[in-house]
C-alpha positions as CSV (number, residue, x, y, z in Angstrom):
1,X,163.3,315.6,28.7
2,X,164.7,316.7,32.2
3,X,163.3,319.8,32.3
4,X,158.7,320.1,30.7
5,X,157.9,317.5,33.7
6,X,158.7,319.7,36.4
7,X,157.3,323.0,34.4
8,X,154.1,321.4,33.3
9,X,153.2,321.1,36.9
10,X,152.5,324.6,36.9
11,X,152.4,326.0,33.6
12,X,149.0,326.8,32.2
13,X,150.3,325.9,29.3
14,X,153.3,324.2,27.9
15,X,154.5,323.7,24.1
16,X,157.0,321.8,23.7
17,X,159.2,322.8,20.2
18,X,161.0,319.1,19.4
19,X,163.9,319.5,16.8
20,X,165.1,316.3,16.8
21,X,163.6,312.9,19.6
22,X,166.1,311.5,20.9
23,X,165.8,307.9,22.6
24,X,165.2,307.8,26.2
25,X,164.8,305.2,29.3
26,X,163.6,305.7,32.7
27,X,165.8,306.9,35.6
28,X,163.8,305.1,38.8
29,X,165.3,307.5,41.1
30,X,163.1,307.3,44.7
31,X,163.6,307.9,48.5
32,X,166.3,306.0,49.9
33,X,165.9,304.9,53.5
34,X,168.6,305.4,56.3
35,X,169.5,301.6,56.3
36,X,169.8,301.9,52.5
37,X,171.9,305.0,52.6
38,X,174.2,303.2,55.6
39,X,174.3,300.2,53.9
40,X,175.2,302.0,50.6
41,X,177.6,304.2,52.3
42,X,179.6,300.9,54.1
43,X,179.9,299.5,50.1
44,X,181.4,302.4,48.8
45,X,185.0,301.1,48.4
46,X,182.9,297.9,46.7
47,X,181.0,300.5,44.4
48,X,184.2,302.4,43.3
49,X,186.0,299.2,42.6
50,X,183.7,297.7,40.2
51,X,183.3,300.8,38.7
52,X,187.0,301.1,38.1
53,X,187.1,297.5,36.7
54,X,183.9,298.1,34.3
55,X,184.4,298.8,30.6
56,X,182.3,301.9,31.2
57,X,183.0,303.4,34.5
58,X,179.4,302.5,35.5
59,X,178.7,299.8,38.1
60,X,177.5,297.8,35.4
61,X,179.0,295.3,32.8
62,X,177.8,294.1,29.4
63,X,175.8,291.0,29.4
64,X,178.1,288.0,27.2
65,X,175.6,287.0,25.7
66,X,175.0,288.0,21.5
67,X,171.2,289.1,21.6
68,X,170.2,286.4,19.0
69,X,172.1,284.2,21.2
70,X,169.1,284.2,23.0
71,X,165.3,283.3,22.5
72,X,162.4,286.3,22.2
73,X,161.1,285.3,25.4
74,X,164.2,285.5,27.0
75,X,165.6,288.5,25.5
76,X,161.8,290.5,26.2
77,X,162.7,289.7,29.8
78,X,165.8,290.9,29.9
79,X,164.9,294.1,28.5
80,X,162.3,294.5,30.7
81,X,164.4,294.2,33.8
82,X,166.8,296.6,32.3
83,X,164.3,299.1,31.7
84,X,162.9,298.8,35.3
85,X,165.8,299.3,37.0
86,X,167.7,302.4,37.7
87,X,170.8,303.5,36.0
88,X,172.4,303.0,33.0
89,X,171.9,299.1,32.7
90,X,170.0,299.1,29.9
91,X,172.2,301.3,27.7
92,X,176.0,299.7,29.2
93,X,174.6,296.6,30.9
94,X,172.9,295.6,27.7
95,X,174.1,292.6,25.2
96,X,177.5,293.0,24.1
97,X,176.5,293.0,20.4
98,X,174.1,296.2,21.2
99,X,175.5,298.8,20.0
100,X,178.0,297.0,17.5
101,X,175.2,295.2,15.6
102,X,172.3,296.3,13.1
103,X,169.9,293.4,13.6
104,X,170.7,293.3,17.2
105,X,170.2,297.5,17.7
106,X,167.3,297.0,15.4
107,X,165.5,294.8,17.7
108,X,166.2,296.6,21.2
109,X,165.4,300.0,19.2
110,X,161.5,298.1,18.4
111,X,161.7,297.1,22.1
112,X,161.5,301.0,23.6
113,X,160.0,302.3,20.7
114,X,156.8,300.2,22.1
115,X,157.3,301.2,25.6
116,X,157.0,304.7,24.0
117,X,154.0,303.7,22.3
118,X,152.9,302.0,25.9
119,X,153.8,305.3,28.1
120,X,152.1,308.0,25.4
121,X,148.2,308.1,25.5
122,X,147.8,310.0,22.0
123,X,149.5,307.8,18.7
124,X,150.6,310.3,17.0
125,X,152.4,312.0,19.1
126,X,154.1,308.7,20.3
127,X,155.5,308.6,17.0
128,X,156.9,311.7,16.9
129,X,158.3,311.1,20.1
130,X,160.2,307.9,18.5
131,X,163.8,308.6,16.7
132,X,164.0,307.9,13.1
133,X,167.9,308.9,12.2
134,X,169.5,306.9,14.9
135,X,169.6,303.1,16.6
136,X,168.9,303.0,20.5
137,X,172.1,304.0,22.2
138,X,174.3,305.5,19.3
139,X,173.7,308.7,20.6
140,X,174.1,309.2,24.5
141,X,171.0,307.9,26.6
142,X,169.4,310.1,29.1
143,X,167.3,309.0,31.6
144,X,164.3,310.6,32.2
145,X,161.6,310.4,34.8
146,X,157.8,310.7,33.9
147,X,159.1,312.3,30.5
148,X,156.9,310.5,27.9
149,X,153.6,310.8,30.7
150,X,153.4,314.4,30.5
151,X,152.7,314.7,27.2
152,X,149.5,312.9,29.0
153,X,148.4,315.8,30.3
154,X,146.1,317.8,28.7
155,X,148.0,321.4,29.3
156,X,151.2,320.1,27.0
157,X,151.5,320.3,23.7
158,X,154.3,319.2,20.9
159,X,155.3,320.7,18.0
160,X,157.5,318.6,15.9
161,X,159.8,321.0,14.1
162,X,161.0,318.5,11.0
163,X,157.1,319.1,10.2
164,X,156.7,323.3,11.1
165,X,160.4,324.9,11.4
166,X,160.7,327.7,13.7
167,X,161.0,330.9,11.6
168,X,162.2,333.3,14.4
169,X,160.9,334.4,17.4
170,X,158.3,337.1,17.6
171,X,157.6,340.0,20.5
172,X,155.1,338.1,21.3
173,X,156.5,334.5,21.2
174,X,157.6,331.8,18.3
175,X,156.3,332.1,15.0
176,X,156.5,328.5,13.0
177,X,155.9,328.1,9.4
178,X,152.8,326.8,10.7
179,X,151.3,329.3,12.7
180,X,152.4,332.0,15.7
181,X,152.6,331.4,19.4
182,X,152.3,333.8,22.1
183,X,154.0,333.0,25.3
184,X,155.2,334.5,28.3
185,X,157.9,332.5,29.1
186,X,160.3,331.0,26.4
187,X,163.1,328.4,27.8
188,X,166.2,327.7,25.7
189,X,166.9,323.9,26.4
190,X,169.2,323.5,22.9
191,X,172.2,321.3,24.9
192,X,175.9,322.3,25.4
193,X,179.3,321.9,23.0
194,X,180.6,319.1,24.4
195,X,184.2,317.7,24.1
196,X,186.5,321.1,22.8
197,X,183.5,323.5,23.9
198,X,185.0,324.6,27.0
199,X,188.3,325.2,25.3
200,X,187.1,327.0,22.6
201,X,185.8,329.6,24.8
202,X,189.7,330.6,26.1
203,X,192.2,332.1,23.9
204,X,194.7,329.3,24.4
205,X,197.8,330.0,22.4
206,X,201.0,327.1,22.2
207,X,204.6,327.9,21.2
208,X,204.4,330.5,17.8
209,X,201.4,332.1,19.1
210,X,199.1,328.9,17.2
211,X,195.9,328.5,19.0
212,X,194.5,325.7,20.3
213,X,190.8,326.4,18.6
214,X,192.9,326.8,15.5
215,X,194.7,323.4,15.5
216,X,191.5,321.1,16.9
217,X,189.4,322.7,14.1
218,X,189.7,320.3,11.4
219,X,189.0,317.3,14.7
220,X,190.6,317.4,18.2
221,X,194.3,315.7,19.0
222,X,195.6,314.9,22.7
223,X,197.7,312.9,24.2
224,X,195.2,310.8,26.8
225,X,192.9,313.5,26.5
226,X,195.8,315.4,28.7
227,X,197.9,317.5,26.9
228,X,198.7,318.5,23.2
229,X,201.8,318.8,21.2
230,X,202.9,322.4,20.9
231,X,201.2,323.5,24.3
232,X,203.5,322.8,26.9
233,X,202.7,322.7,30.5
234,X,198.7,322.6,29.4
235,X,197.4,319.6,31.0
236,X,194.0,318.6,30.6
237,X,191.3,317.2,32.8
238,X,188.8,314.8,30.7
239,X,190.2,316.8,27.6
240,X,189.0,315.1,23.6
241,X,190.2,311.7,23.4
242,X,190.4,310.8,26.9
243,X,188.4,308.1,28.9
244,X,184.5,309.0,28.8
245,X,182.1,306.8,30.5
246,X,181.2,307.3,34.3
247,X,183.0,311.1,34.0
248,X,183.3,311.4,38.0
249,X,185.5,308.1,37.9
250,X,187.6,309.4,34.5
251,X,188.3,312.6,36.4
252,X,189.5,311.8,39.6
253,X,192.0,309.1,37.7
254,X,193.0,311.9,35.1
255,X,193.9,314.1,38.1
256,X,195.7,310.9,40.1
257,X,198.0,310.5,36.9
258,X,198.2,314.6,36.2
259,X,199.4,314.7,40.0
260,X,201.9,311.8,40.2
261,X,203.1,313.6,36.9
262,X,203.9,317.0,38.4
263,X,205.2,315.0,41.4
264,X,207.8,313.1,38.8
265,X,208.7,316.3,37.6
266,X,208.9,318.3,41.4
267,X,211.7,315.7,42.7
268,X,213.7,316.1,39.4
269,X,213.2,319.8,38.9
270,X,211.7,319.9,36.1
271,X,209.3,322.4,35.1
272,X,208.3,322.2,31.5
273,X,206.1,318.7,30.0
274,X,205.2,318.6,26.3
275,X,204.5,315.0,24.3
276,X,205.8,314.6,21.3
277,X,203.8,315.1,18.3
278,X,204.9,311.1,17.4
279,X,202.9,310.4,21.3
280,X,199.9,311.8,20.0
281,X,199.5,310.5,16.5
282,X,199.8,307.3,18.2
283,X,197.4,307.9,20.5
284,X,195.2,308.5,18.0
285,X,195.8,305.3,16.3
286,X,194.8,303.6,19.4
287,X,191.8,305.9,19.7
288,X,190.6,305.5,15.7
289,X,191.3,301.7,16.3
290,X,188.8,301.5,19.4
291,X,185.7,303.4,17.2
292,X,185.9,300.4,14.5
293,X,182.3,298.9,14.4
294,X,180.9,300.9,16.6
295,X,176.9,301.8,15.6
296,X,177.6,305.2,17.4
297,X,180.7,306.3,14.7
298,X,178.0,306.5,11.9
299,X,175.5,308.6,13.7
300,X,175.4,312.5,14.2
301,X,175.7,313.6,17.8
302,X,178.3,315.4,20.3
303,X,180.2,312.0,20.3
304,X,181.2,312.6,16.5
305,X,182.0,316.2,17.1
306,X,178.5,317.6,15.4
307,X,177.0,320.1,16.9
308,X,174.4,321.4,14.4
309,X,173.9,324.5,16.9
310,X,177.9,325.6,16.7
311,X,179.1,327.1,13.3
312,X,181.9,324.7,11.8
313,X,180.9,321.5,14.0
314,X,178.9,319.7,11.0
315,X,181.1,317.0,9.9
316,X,181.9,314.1,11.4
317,X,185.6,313.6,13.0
318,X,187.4,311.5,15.4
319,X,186.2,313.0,18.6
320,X,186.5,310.4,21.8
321,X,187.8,307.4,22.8
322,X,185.8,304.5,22.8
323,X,187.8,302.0,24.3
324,X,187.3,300.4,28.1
325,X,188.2,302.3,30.8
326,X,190.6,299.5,32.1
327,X,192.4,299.6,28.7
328,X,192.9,303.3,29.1
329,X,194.1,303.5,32.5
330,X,196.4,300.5,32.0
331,X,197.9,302.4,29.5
332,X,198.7,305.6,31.1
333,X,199.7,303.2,34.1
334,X,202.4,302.1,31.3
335,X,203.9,305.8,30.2
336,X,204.1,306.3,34.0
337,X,205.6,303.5,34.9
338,X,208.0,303.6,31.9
339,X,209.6,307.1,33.1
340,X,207.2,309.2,30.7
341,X,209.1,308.7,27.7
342,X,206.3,310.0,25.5
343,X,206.7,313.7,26.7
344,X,209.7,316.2,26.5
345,X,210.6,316.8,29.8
346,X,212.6,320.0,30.8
């Protein structure tokens, strides 16, 4: 969805192969004007502070209200301003119940589902374009801009893949169970391995030769998304289990604590840090605590560790932490400020 507007400008022809819609909302990016960009630029110590005090990193906060706290009318409008706005509003600046509640999801699910219906010309293709296997939210929104209007045009076409599976590509093109396509161009837009992906790819090996893929294979452990027992001196930036959200803001604190650490351990001359294996399982309690009742825990996606395209990521595990951002960094403020007892320092 970020990628068939720009290529259907020029394409004679586009096919779009869909495996799996996904739920979408407009991003409203535009030109910003020189006294926009000052007066944004003057606010910036204003921007990164709410950010740092959201639950999400973003600028925005959840609304108080319950959505059925609310009459139609007034909850219609709200959505409405959400989804005219830019940024992630209406996915983390939505009603607090959102993403926690069925009835609630339910109804803000209906509410984009007929802006889909709204944006797409053709029916059926709007309905194809609407996700059955997940609420609005539970998997991670991406924002999009002109995405549902170009299947408007008359050079794009979509091929739902739950109805005509791909059955392998050809010299020529794709051949479905359906029918074959000839193409000169095929582009491979099949998403990334979030979370450990980047770690599996390197050979990382602990104390006793154990590898890191090895031990994360039956679900990811850390310690703050930082470090893990039995690989000492391995410290993580925005590792599993560490603070998602706005992941510009979770980095630069995750490096803040990662340098204050070495800085700790400089001055005493130390030059080994490990947490203990006790450190981590409780972290994970905290982390396994936060996910309770969350909409998002019972759907597949990157943010439950499935990855239908990566061989042994099809179950379900423990993969992030869901908490606030506040909550987390208060927390590592507190092993910090407590002398680090959770790590073996040597």
């Amino acid at each position: 969805m970020q990628t068939i507007q720009e290529v259907a400008k020029t394409a004679a022809h586009l096919t779009v192969f869909q495996r799996t819609p996904n739920w979408c909302a407009p991003l409203h990016n535009g030109p910003i004007t020189e006294a926009q960009q000052s007066a944004l630029k003057s606010s910036y110590p204003e921007i990164f502070q709410r950010c740092r005090d959201s639950v999400s990193g973003f600028i925005h906060n959840p609304d108080p209200r319950r959505t059925l706290e609310v009459s139609a009318q007034e909850r219609e409008a709200f959505w409405e301003q959400r989804y005219g706005e830019p940024g992630f509003g209406i996915w983390v600046g939505n009603f607090r119940d959102v993403l926690m509640d069925r009835d609630a999801n339910a109804l803000m699910s209906d509410f984009v589902a007929r802006k889909i219906r709204q944006r797409v010309k053709n029916p059926a293709v709007a309905e194809k374009l609407i996700p059955r296997n997940h609420g609005f939210g539970t998997r991670r929104l991406p924002l999009e801009t002109r995405y549902y209007e170009v299947y408007n045009q008359a050079n794009v076409e979509l091929v739902d893949l739950h109805e005509t599976p791909i059955e392998r590509v050809t010299a020529s093109g794709i051949r479905t169970s359906a029918r074959e396509f000839e193409f000169d161009m095929i582009i491979y837009a099949t998403g990334f391995d979030a979370l450990t992906g980047a770690y599996d790819r390197i050979d990382i090996r602990g104390t006793g030769g154990q590898r890191l893929k090895d031990q994360w294979t039956p679900g990811a452990q850390t310690f703050y998304g930082i470090q893990n027992a039995g690989f000492p001196n391995l410290l993580m930036v925005m590792g599993p289990m560490g603070a998602l959200g706005n992941i510009p803001r979770s980095i630069e604190y995750n490096v803040e604590w990662v340098a204050r650490l070495l800085q700790h351990m400089q001055a005493r001359g130390l030059t080994r840090v490990e947490p203990r294996q006790e450190s981590v399982q409780a972290w994970m309690d905290v982390c396994r605590q936060a996910s309770v009742g969350l909409l998002s825990n019972e759907v597949n996606s990157w943010m439950t560790g499935v990855n239908a395209n990566v061989q042994g990521k099809s179950t379900r595990v423990l993969a992030r932490y869901s908490g606030t951002g506040p909550d987390y960094r208060a927390r590592c403020e507190a092993v910090a400020a407590g002398g680090y007892l959770e790590l073996q320092l040597s």
